[in-house]
C-alpha positions as CSV (number, residue, x, y, z in Angstrom):
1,X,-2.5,15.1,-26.1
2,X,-4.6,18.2,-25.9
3,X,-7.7,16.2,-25.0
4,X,-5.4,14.6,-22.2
5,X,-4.2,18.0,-20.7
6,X,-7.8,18.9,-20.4
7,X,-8.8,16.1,-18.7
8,X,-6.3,16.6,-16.0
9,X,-7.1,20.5,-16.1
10,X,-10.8,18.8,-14.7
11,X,-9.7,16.5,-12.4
12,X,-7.2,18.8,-10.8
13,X,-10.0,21.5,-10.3
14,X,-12.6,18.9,-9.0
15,X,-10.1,18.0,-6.5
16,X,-9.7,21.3,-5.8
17,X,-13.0,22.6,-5.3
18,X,-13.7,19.1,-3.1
19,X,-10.8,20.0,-0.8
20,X,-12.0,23.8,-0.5
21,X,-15.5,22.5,0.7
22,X,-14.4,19.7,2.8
23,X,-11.8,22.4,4.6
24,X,-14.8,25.2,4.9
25,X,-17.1,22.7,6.1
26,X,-19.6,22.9,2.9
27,X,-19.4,19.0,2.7
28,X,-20.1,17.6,5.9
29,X,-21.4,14.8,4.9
30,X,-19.3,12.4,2.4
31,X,-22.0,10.1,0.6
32,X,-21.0,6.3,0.8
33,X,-19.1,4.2,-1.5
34,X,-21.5,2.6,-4.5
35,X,-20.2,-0.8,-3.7
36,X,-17.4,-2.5,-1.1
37,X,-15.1,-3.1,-3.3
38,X,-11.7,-1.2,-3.3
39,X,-12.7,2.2,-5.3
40,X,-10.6,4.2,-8.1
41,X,-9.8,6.9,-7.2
42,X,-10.9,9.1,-10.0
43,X,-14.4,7.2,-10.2
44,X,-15.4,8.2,-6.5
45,X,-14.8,11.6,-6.7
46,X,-17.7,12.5,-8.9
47,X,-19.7,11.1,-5.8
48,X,-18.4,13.5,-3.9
49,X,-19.2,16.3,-6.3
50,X,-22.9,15.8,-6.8
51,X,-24.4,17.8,-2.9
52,X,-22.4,21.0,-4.6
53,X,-23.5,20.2,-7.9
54,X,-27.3,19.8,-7.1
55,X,-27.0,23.3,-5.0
56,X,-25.9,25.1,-7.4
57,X,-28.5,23.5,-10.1
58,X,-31.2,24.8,-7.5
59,X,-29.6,27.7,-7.9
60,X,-29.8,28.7,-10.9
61,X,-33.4,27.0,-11.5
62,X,-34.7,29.5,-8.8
63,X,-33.0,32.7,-10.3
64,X,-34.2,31.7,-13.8
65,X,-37.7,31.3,-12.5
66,X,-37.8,34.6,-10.9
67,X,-36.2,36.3,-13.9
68,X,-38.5,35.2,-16.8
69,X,-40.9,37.2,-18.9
70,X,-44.5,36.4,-19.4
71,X,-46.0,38.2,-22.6
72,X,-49.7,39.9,-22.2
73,X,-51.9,38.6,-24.6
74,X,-54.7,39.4,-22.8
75,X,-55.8,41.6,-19.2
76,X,-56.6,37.7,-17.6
77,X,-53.1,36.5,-18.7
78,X,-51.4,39.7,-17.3
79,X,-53.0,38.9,-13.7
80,X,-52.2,34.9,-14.1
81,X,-48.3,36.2,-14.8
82,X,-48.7,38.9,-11.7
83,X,-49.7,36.2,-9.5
84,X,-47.4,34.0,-10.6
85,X,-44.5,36.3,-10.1
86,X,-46.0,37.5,-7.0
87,X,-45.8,33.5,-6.2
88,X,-42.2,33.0,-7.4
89,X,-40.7,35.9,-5.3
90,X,-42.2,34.4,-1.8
91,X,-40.2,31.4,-3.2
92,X,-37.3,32.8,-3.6
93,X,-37.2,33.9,-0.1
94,X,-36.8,30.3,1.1
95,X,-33.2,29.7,1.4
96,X,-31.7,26.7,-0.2
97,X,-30.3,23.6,1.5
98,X,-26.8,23.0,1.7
99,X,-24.7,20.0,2.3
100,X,-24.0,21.2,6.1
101,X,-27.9,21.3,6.8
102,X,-27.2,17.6,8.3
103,X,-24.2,17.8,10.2
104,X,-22.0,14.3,10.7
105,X,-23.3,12.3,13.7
106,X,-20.8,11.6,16.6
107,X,-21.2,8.1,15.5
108,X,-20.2,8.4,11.8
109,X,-19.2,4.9,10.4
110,X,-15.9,5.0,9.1
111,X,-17.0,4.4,5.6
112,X,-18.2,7.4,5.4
113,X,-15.0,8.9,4.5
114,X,-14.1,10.6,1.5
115,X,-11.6,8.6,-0.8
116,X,-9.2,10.6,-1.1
117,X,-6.2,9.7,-3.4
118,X,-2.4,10.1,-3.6
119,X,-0.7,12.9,-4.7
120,X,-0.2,12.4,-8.5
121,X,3.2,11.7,-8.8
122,X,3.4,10.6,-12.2
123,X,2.3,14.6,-13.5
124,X,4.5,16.6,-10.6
125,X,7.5,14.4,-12.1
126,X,6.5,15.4,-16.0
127,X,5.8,18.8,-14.6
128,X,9.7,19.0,-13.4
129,X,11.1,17.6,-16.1
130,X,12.4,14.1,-13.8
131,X,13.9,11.4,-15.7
132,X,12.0,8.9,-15.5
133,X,13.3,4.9,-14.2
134,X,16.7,7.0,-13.4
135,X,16.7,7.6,-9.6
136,X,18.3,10.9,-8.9
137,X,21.8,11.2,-7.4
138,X,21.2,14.9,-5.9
139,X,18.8,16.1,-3.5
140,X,15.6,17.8,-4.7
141,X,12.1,17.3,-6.0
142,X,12.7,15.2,-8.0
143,X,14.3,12.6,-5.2
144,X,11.6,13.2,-3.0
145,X,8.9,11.8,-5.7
146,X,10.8,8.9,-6.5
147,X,10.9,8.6,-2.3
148,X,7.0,8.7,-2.0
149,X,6.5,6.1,-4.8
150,X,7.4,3.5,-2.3
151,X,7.0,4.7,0.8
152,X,4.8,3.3,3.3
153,X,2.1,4.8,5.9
154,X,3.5,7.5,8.6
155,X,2.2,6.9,11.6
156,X,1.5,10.6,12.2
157,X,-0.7,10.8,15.9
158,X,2.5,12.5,18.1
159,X,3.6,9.7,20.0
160,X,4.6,12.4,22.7
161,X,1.6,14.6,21.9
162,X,4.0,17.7,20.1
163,X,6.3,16.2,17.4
164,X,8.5,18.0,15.3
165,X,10.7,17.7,12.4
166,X,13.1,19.1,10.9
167,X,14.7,18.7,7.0
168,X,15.5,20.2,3.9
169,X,13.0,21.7,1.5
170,X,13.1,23.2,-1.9
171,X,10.4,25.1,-3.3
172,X,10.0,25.1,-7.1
173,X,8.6,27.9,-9.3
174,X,8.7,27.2,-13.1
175,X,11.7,26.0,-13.7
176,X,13.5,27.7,-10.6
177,X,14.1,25.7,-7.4
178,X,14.8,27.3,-3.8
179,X,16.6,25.6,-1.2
180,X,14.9,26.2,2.4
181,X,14.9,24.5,5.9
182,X,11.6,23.1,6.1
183,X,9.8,22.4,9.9
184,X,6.6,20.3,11.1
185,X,4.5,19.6,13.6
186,X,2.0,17.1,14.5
187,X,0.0,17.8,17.5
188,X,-2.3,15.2,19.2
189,X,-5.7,17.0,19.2
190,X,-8.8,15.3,20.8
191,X,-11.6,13.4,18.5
192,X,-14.1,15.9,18.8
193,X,-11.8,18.9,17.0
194,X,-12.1,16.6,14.1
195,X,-14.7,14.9,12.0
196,X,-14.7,10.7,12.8
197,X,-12.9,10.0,9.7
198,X,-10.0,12.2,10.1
199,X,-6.7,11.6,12.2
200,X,-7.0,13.0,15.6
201,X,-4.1,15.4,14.9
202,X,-3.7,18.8,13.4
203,X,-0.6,19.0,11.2
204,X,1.5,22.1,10.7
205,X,4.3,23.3,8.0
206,X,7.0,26.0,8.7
207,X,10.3,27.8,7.3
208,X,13.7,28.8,9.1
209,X,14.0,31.8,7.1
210,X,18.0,33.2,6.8
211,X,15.9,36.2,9.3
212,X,16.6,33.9,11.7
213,X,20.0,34.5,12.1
214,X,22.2,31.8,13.5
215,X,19.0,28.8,13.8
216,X,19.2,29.1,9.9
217,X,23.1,28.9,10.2
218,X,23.1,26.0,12.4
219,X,20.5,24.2,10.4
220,X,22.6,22.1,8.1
221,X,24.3,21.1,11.2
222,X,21.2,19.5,12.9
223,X,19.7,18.2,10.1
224,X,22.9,16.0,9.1
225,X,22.9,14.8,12.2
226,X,19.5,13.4,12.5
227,X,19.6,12.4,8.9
228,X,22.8,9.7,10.5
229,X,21.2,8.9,13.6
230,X,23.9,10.8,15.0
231,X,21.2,12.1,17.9
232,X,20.4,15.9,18.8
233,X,23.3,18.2,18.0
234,X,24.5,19.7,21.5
235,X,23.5,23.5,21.9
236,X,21.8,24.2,18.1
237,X,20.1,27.2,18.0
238,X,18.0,25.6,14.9
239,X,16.4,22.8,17.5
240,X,16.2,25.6,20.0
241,X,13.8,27.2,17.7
242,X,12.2,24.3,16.9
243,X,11.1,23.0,19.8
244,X,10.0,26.4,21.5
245,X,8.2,27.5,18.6
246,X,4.2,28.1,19.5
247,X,3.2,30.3,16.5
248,X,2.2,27.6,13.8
249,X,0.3,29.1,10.7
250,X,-2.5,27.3,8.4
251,X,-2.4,24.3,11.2
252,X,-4.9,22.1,9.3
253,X,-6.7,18.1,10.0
254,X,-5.7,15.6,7.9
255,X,-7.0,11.9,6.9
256,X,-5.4,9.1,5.0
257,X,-5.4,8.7,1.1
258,X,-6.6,5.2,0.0
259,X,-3.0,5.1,-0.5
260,X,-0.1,5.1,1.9
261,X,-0.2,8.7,1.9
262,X,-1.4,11.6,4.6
263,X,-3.1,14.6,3.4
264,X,-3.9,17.9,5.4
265,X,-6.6,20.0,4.7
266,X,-4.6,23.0,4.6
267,X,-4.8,26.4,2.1
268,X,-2.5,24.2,0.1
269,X,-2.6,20.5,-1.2
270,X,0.0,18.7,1.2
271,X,1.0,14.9,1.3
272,X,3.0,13.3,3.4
273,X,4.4,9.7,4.3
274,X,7.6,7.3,5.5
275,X,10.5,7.0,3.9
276,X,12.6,3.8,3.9
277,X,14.9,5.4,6.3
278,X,12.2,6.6,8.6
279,X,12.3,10.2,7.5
280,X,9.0,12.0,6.1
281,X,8.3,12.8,2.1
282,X,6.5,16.3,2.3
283,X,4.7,17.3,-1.1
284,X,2.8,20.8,-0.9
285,X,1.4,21.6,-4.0
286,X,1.2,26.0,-4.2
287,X,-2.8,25.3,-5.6
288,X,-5.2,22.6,-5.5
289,X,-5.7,23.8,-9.4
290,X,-2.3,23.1,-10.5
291,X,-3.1,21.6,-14.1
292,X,0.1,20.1,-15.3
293,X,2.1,22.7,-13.2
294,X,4.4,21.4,-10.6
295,X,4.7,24.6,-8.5
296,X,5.2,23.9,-4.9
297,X,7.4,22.6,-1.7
298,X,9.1,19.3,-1.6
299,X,10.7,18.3,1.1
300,X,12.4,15.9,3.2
301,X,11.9,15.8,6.6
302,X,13.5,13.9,10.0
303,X,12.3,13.6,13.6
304,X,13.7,15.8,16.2
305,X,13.9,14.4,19.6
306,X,11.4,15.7,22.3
């Protein structure tokens, strides 16, 4: 079991430090797949690993070189270890390639992209404590993993341009869950804010905080009413705010899993995709280095009508 947990200690942190670097631009050019056959998951991402990995090896080559001791035996050794220092520092002045010294061309072949894989449903549901082949019969977390093992691909390029949704949320600490009224947007953005593998949207994950007074108290309203394809609610100050909002924070790209899944490029981990009942599963993890933690929002989310 302990050999297990460390093991998904690893791959949680590779995925992490892959999504950092994919988000900053470090790894701008995803190496192709070994073969054409449908790749796992787990054995691709090592792939993806290696640019970073052979950096930092360079590194630390360089800085060892420039940092070692040669002992005098004798006055023509000393001047053979002088020059040879002398030699190592120019060197060192050379910087180091990087993965983003070759930028993507325009014309990147799709295959190109990264394989990225599904949120790991199995260890967020062991993380909070789900029962397992029992479907929940109250709203939470644990509903909205059950949701995403069978849901299918969202089609999330805004069919209007500026869709937004609205839902509820509950955001789980330890062993403590928050309820919170959960918003998103998916704005069309053109192909060349994004790389040629990734959607041509930028995706976008808010809060209706109790701050904001009667939106938060007409929430529940709104949100039934969508959730029973009832239509917009007449005068809710929750859609109000919803469809006049303009400051979205940590808007990020996004790309599809090898999955059925979406996942943004954001500060945190965040999957999305369609429910049976057209509504969106939302999982956003609170660190790419989560371990066997389950920390984050879950959420479940409907379409609010232009």
């Amino acid at each position: 079991m302990a050999q297990t947990h460390r093991n998904l200690d690893a791959e949680y942190r590779y995925r992490h430090v892959i999504r950092v670097a994919l988000r900053v631009g470090r790894l701008d050019e995803p190496l192709r797949p070994p073969s054409k056959s449908r790749p796992i998951a787990t054995s691709m991402r090592p792939s993806l690993f290696l640019p970073a990995l052979t950096a930092l090896a360079a590194a630390a080559c360089v800085s060892g070189t420039s940092g070692s001791v040669v002992s005098a035996a004798s006055p023509s050794s000393t001047a053979t270890a002088a020059a040879t220092a002398t030699s190592t520092s120019t060197e060192t002045t050379t910087p180091i390639p990087t993965a983003t010294a070759i930028p993507i061309a325009a014309n990147e072949p799709a295959d190109h992209a990264p394989r990225l894989a599904d949120a790991d449903v199995a260890t967020l549901e062991a993380g909070l404590k789900c029962t397992p082949g029992s479907p929940p019969k109250v709203a939470g977390p644990c509903k909205v993993l059950v949701a995403m093992k069978t849901c299918s691909d969202w089609e999330s390029v805004a069919s209007s341009g500026d869709d937004r949704w609205i839902g509820h949320g509950w955001q789980a600490t330890g062993t403590t869950t928050v309820n919170q009224v959960t918003i998103l947007r998916s704005r069309t953005v053109p192909p060349t804010e994004v790389k040629p593998w990734q959607l041509p949207v930028k995706i976008a994950v808010g809060v209706i905080g109790k701050d904001a007074g009667r939106a938060f108290a007409q929430a529940d309203v709104a949100i039934n009413a969508y959730a029973h394809h009832a239509g917009p609610p007449t005068k809710n100050a929750a859609v109000d705010l919803l469809k006049q909002k303009s400051d979205w924070t940590d808007e990020a790209a996004a790309a599809r899993t090898m999955g059925s899944m979406v996942e943004t490029f954001s500060d945190h981990p965040t999957y999305l995709c369609q429910g049976a009942d057209q509504q969106i599963e939302l999982v956003q993890q609170a660190s790419g280095d989560i371990g066997l933690k389950s920390d984050g929002l879950y959420a479940e989310l409907w379409p609010v009508s232009p």
